[in-house]
C-alpha positions as CSV (number, residue, x, y, z in Angstrom):
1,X,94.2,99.2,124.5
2,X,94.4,100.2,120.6
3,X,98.0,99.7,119.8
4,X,97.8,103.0,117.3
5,X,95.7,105.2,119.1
6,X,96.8,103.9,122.7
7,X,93.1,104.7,124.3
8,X,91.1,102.0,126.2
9,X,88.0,99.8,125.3
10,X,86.4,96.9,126.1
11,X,87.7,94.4,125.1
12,X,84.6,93.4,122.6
13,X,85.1,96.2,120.9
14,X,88.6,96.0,119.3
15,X,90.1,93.8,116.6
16,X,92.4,91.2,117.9
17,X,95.3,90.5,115.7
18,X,98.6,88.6,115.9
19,X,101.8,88.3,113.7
20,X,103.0,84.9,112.6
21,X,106.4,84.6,110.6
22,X,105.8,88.4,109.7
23,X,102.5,88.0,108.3
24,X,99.6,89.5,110.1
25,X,96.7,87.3,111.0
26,X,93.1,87.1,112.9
27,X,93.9,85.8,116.8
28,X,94.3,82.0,116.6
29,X,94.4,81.5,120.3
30,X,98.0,80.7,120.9
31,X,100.7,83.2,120.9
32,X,101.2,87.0,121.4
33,X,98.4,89.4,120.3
34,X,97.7,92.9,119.5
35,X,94.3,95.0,119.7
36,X,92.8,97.7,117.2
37,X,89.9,99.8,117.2
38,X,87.9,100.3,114.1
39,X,88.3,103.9,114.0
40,X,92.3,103.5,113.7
41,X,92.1,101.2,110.7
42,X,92.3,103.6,108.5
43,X,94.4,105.9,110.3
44,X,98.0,107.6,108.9
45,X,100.0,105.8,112.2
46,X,98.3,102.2,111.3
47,X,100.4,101.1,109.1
48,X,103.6,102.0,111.1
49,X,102.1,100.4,114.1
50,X,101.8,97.3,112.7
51,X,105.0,97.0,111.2
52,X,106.2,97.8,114.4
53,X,104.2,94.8,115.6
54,X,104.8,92.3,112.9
55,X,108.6,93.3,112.7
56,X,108.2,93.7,108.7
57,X,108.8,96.8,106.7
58,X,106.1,95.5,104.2
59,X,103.7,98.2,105.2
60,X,101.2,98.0,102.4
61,X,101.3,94.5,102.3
62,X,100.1,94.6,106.4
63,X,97.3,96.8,105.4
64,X,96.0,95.0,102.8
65,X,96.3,91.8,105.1
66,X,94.5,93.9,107.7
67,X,91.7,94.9,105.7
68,X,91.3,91.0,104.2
69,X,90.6,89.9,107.5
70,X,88.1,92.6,108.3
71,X,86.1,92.0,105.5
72,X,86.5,87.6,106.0
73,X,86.1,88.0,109.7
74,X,83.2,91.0,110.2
């Protein structure tokens, strides 16, 4: 489930993401994680969403983070 949009995918098709020490990061395979879908990347609730997830009020520094790590990881 997108954690902006709250609608259900496969699993395949979302981003899977994870906050360490604030800082939002590609899914390492230990620790808490959070999904995306494309569409909500650029969406106006995205940025509060992960804030929400990360615990940090750096909301422009999360988005630039999140789009760092689509363009390294897609």
């Amino acid at each position: 489930m997108c954690v902006v949009c709250r609608e259900r995918f496969a699993q395949s098709t979302l981003i899977r993401l994870q906050c360490h020490e604030g800082s939002l990061e590609s899914y390492t395979g230990q620790g808490r994680s959070f999904y995306m879908c494309s569409p909500c990347i650029g969406h106006k609730k995205a940025p509060g969403q992960l804030a929400r997830q990360c615990k940090s009020n750096a909301l422009e520094l999360l988005m630039n983070r999140l789009k760092e790590i689509i363009v390294n990881d897609g």
